[in-house]
TIVO-2410 file (N, C-alpha, C; in nm, 3 decimals):
# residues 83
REC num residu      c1      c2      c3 atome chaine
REC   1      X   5.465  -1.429  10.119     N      A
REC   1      X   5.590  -1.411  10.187    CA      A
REC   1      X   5.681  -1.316  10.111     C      A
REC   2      X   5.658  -1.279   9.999     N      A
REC   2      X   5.725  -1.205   9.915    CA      A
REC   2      X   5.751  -1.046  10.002     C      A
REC   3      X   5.843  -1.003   9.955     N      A
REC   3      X   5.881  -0.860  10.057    CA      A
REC   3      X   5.958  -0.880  10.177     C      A
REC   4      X   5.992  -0.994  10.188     N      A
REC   4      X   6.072  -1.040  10.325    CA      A
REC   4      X   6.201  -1.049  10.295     C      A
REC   5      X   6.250  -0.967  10.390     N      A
REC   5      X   6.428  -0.903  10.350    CA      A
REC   5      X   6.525  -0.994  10.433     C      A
REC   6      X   6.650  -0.993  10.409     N      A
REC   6      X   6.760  -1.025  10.524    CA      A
REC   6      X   6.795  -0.921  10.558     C      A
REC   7      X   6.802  -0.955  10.721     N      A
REC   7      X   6.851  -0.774  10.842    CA      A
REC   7      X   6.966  -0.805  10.855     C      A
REC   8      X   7.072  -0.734  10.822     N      A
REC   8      X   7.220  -0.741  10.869    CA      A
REC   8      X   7.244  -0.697  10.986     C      A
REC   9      X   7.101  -0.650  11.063     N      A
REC   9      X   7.164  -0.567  11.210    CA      A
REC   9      X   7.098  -0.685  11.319     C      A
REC  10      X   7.070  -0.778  11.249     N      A
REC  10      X   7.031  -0.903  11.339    CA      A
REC  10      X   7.125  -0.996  11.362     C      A
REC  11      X   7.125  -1.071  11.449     N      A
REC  11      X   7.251  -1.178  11.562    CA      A
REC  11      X   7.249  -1.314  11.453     C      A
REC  12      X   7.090  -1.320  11.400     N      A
REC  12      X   7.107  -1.464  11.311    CA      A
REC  12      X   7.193  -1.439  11.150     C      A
REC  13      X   7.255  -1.525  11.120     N      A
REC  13      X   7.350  -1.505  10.997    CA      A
REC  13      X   7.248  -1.503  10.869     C      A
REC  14      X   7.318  -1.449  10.797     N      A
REC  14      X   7.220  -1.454  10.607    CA      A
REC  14      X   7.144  -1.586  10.636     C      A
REC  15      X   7.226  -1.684  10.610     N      A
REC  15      X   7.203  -1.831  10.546    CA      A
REC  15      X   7.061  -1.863  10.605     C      A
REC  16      X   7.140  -1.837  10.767     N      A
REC  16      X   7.024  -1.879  10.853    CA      A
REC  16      X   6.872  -1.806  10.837     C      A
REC  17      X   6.915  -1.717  10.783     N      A
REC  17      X   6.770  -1.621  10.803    CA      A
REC  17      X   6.669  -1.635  10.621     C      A
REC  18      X   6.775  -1.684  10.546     N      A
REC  18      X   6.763  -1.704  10.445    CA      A
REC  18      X   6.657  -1.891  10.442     C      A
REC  19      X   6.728  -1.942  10.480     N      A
REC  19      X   6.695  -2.075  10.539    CA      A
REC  19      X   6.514  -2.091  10.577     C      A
REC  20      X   6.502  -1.963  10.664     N      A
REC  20      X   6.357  -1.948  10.760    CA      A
REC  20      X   6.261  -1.932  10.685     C      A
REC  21      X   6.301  -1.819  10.579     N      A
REC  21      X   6.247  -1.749  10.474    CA      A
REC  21      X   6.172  -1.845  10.411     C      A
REC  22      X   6.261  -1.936  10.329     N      A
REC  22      X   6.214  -2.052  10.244    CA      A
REC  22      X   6.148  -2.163  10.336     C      A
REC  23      X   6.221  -2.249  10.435     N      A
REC  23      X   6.135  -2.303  10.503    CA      A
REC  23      X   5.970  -2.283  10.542     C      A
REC  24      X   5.969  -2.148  10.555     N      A
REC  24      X   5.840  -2.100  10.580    CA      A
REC  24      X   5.774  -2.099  10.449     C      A
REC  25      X   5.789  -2.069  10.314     N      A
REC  25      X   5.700  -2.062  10.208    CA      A
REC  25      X   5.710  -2.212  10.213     C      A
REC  26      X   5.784  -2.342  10.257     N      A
REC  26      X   5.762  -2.436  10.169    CA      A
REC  26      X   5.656  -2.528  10.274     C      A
REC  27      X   5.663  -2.456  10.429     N      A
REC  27      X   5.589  -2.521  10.500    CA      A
REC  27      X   5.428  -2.467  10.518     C      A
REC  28      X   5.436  -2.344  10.484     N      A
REC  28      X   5.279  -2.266  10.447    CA      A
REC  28      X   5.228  -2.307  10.259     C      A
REC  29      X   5.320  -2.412  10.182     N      A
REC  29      X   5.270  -2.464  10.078    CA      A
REC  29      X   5.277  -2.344   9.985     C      A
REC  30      X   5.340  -2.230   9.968     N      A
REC  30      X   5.366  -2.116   9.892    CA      A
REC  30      X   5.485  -2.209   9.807     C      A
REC  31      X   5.559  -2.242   9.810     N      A
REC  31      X   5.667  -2.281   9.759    CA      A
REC  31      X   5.662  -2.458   9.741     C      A
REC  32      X   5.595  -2.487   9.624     N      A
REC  32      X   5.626  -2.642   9.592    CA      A
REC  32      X   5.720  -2.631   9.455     C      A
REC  33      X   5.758  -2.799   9.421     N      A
REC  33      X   5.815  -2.815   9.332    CA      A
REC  33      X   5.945  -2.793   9.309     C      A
REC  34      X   6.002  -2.722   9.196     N      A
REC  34      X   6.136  -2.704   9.158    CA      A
REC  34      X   6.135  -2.542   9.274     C      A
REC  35      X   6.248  -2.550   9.309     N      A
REC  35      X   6.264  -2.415   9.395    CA      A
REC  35      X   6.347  -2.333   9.246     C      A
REC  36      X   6.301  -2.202   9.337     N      A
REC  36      X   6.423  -2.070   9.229    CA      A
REC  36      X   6.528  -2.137   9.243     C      A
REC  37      X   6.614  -2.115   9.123     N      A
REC  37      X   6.689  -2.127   9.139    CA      A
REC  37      X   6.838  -2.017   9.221     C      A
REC  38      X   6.947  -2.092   9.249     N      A
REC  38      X   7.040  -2.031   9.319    CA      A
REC  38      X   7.087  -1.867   9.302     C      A
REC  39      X   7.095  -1.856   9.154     N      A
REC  39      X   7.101  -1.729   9.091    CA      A
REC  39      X   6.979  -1.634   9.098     C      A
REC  40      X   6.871  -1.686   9.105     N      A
REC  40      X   6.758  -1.581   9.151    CA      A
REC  40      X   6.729  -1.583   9.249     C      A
REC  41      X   6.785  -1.641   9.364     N      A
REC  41      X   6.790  -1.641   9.493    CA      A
REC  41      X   6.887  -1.570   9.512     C      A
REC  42      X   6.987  -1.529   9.477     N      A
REC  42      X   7.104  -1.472   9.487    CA      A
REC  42      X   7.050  -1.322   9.481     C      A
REC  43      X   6.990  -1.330   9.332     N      A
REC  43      X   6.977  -1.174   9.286    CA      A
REC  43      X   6.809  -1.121   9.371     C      A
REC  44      X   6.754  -1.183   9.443     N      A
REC  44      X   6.611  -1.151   9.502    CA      A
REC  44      X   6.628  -1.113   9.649     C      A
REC  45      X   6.725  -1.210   9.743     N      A
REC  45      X   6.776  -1.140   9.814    CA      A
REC  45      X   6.878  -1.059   9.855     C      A
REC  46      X   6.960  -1.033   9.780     N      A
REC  46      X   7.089  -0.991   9.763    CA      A
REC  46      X   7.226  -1.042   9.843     C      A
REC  47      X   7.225  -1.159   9.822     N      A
REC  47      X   7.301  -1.284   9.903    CA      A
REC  47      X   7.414  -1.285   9.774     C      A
REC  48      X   7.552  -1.338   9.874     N      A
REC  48      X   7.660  -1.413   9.767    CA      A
REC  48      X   7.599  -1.515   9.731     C      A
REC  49      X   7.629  -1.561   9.636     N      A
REC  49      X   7.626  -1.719   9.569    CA      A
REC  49      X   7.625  -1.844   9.725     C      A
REC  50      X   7.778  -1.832   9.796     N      A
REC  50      X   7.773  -1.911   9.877    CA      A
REC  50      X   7.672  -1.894  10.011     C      A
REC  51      X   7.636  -1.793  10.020     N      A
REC  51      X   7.503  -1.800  10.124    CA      A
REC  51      X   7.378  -1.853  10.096     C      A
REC  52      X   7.324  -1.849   9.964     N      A
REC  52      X   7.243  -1.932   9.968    CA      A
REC  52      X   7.274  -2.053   9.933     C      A
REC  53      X   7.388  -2.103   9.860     N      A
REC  53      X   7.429  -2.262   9.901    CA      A
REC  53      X   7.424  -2.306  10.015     C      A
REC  54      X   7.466  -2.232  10.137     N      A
REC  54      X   7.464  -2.282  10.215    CA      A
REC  54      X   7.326  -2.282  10.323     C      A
REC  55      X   7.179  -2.204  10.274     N      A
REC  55      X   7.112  -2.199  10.314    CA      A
REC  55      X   7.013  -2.286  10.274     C      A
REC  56      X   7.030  -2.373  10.161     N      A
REC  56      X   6.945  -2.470  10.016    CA      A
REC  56      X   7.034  -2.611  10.132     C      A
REC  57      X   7.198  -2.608  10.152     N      A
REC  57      X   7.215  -2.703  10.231    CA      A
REC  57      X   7.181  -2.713  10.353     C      A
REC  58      X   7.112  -2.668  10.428     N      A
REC  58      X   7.033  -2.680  10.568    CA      A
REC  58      X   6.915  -2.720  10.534     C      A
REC  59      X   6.830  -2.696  10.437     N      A
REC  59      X   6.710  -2.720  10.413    CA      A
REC  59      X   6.710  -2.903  10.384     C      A
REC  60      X   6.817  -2.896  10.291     N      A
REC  60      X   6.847  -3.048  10.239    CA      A
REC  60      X   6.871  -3.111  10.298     C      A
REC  61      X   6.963  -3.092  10.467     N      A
REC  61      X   7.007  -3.162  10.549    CA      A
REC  61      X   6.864  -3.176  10.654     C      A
REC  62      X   6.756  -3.072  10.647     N      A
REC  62      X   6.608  -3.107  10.735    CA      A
REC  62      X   6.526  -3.163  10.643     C      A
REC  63      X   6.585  -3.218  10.553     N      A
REC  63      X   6.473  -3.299  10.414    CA      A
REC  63      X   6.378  -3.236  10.401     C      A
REC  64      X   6.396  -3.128  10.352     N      A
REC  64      X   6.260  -3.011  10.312    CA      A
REC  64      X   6.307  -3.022  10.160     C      A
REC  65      X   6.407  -3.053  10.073     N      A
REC  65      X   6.458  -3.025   9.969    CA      A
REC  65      X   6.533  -3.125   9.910     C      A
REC  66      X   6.567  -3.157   9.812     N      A
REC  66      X   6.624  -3.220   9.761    CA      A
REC  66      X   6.711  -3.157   9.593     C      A
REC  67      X   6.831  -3.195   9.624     N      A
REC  67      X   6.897  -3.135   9.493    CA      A
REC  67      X   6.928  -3.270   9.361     C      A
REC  68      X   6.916  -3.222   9.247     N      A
REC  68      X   6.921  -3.336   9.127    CA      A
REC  68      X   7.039  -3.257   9.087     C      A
REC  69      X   7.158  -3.317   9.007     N      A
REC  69      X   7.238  -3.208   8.964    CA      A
REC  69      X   7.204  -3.221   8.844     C      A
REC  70      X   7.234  -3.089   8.777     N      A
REC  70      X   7.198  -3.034   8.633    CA      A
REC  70      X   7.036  -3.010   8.630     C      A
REC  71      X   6.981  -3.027   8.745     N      A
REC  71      X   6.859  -3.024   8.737    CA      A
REC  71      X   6.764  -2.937   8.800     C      A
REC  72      X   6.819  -2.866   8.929     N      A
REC  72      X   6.798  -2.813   9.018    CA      A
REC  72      X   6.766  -2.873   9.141     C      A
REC  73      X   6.691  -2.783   9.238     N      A
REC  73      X   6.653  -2.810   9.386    CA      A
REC  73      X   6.485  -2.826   9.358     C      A
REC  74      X   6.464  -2.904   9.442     N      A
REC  74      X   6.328  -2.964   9.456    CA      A
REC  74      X   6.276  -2.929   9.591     C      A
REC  75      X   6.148  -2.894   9.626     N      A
REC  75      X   6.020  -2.947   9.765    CA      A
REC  75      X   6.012  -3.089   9.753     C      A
REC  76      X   6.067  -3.158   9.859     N      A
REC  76      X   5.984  -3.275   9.878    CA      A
REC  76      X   5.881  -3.315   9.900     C      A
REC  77      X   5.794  -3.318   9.857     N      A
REC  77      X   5.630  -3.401   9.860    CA      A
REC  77      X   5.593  -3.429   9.985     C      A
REC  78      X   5.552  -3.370  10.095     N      A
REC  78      X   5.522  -3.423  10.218    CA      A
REC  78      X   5.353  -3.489  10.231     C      A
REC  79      X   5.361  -3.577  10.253     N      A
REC  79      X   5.186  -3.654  10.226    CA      A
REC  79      X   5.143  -3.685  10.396     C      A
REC  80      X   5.031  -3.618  10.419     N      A
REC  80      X   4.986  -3.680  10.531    CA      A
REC  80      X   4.989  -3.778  10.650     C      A
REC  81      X   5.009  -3.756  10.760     N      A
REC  81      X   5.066  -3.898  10.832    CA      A
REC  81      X   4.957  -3.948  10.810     C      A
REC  82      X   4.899  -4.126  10.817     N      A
REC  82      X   4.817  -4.153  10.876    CA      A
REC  82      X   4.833  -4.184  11.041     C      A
REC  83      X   4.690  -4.143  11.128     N      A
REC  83      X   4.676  -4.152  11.255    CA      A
REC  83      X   4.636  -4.333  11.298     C      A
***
């Protein structure tokens, strides 16, 4: 997924598009564990600080993520349903 930009000439906002970005590495399993942090998310896509706060809080609010403070942002562990 690497090389995937935010379009400013698109209708969906940073956050949101920022949001998709990560959702998608964490749901194609590219992205486990501790996530980048905010500042290299900042400086990788070229986002303010508060856009990707607020794109780490959408993820957190669809429980894809979880934040520890002083600790960073986490992937939550998704384990198999059983049928």
């Amino acid at each position: 997924m690497r090389g995937v930009t935010i379009d400013s000439d698109v209708p969906v906002a940073p956050w949101r598009q920022l949001a998709a970005i990560l959702r998608d590495r964490i749901t194609s399993g590219e992205l486990t564990g501790r996530m980048p942090s905010e500042r290299t998310l900042t400086q990788e896509y070229g986002l303010a600080h508060g856009t990707v706060r607020k794109a780490i809080a959408l993820l957190r609010d669809e429980g894809l993520v979880e934040t520890v403070a002083g600790l960073g942002t986490y992937v939550i562990e998704r384990r198999p349903q059983k049928s």
